[in-house]
C-alpha positions as CSV (number, residue, x, y, z in Angstrom):
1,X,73.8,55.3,-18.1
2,X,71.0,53.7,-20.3
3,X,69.9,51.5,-17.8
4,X,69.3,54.8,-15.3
5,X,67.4,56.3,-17.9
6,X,65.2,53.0,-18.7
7,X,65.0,52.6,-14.7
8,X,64.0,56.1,-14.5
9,X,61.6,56.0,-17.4
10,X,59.9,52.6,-15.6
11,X,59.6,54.7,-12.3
12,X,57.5,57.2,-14.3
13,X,55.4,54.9,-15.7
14,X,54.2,53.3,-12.6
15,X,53.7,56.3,-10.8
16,X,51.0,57.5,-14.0
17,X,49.7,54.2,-13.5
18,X,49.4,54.3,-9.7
19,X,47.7,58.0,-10.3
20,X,45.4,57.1,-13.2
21,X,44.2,53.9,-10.6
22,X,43.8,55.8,-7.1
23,X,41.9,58.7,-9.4
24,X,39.7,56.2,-10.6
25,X,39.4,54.7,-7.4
26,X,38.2,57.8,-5.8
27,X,35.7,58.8,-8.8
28,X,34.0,55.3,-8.2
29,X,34.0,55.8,-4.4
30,X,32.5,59.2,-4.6
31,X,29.7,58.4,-7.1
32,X,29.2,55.4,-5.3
33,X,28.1,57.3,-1.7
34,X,26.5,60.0,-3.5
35,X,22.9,59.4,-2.5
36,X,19.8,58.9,-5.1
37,X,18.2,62.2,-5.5
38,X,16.2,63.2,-7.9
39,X,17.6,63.4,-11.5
40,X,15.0,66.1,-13.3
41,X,11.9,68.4,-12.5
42,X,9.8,65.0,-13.7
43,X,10.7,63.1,-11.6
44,X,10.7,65.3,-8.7
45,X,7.0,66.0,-9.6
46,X,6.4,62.0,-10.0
47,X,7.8,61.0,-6.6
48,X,5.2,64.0,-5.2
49,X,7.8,66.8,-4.2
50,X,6.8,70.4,-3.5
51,X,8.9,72.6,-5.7
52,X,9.9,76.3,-4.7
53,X,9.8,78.7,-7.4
54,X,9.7,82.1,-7.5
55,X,6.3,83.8,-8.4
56,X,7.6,85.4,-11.4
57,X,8.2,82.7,-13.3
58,X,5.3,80.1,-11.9
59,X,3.1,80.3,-14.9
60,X,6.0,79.7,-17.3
61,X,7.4,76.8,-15.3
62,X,3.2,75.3,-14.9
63,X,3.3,75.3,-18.2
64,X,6.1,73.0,-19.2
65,X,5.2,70.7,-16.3
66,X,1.8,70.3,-16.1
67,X,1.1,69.2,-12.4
68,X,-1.6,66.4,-13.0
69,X,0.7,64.4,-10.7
70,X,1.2,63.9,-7.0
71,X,4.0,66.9,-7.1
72,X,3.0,70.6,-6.6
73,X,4.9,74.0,-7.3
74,X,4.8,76.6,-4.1
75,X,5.2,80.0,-5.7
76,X,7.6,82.9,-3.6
77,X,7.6,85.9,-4.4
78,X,10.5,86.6,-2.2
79,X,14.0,86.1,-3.7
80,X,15.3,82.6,-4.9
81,X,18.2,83.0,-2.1
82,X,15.6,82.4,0.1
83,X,14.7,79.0,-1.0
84,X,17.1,77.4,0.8
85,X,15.5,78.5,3.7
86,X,12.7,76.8,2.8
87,X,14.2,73.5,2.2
88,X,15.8,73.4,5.4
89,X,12.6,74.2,6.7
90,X,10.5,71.6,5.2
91,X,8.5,73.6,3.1
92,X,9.5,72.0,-0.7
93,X,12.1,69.4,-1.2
94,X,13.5,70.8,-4.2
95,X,13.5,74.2,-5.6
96,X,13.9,76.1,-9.1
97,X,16.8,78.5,-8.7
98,X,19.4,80.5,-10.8
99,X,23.0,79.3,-11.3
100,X,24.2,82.1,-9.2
101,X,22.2,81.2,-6.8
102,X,23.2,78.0,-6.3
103,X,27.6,79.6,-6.1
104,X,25.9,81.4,-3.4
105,X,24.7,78.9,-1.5
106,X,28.1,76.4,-1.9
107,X,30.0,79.8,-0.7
108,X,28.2,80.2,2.0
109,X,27.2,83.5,1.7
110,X,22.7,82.6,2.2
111,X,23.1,81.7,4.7
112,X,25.6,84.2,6.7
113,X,22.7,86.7,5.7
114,X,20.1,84.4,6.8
115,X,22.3,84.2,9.9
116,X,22.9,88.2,10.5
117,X,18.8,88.4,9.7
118,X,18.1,86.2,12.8
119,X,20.9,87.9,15.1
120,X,19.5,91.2,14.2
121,X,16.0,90.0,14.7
122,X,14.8,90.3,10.7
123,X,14.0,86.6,11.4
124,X,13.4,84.0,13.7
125,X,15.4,81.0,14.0
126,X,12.5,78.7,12.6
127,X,12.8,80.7,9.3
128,X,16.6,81.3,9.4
129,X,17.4,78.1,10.4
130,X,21.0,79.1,11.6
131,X,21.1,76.0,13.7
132,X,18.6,73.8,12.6
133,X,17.2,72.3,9.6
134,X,15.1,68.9,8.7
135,X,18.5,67.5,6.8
136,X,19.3,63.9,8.4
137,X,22.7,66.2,10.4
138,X,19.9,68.3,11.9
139,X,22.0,71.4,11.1
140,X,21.5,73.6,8.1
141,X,24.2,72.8,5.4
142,X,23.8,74.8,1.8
143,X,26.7,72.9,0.1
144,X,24.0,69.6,0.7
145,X,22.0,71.5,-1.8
146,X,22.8,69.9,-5.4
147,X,21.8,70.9,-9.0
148,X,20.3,68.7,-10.6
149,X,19.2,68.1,-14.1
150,X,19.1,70.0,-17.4
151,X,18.0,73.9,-17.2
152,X,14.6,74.2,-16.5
153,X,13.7,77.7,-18.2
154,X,16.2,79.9,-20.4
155,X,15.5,83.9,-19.8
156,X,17.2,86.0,-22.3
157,X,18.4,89.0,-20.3
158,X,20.6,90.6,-22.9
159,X,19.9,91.6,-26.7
160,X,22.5,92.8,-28.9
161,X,21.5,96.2,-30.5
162,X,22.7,98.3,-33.1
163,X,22.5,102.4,-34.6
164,X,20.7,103.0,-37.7
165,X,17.9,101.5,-39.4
C-alpha cells in the first residue's frame, strides 16, 4: 500500500513538473514571435509615426508630447472606433484610444459596423476596409491591434458628491 501511494505521489510530481516546463515553454515561444512594436507614445514619436487621436483631446495630448520630432499627431474628430480604420488604411501607424475601445476591437464588433457601413453604402470599401488593409496578411485584422505602453491621459469622468454643506 505505501509504495502505491509514494508511486502515486511520484506520478504527481512529474506531471506539475512536465506542466510548469511546457507552460514555460510556451510563454518563451510566444514572447519570442511577438514582433518589435513600439513600446510608448516616445518612441512612437521618435521612430516618426503618425498618431490618431481624437480632436478632443489633441491639445492635452500636444502637450505632454511635444512634437519637435519626426512623429506627428492627426486629430479626428470622429469616434476613436474609427481609428482602426485608419490604421488599416495607412493613415497613422499607431493610435490613442480608450480601453474599451481597444475590447471592441479584439471582439470584433468595429469592424462588423465598419462592415454593415460599407454593405449599406455609409462607406466605401477604401474606408471600411472589410477586405483590405496595408497589414503584411493584406486583410483587415483588429485583434493585430495591441496596447501598448502606460496610459497616456487619465479623464476623471465620475466625482463623488454629497447633500449638505
Amino acid at each position: 500500500l505505501s509504495a502505491q501511494v509514494a508511486t502515486m505521489f511520484f506520478q504527481l510530481f512529474v506531471l506539475v513538473v512536465v506542466a510548469s516546463y511546457k507552460a514555460k515553454l510556451a510563454s518563451i515561444l510566444i514572447l519570442n514571435n511577438l514582433g518589435t512594436g513600439i513600446s510608448s507614445v516616445e518612441e512612437a514619436l521618435n521612430s516618426g509615426y503618425t498618431i490618431c487621436v481624437a480632436a478632443a483631446i489633441e491639445p492635452t495630448i500636444r502637450l505632454n508630447y511635444p512634437t519637435t520630432r519626426t512623429g506627428n499627431f492627426l486629430a479626428y474628430t470622429g469616434s476613436s472606433g474609427d481609428f482602426a480604420r485608419h490604421m488599416h488604411a495607412g493613415k497613422c501607424e499607431a493610435a490613442v484610444i480608450h480601453k474599451k475601445k481597444i475590447e471592441q476591437l479584439h471582439a470584433g464588433w468595429i469592424q462588423e459596423s465598419d462592415c454593415k457601413k460599407v454593405k449599406d453604402g455609409a462607406l466605401t470599401e477604401n474606408e471600411g476596409r472589410c477586405e483590405t488593409s496595408v497589414s503584411p496578411k493584406g486583410e483587415r485584422d483588429d485583434c493585430s491591434i495591441r496596447q501598448v505602453g502606460e496610459i497616456v491621459l487619465s479623464i476623471p469622468i465620475a466625482f463623488p458628491i454629497r447633500n449638505g454643506p
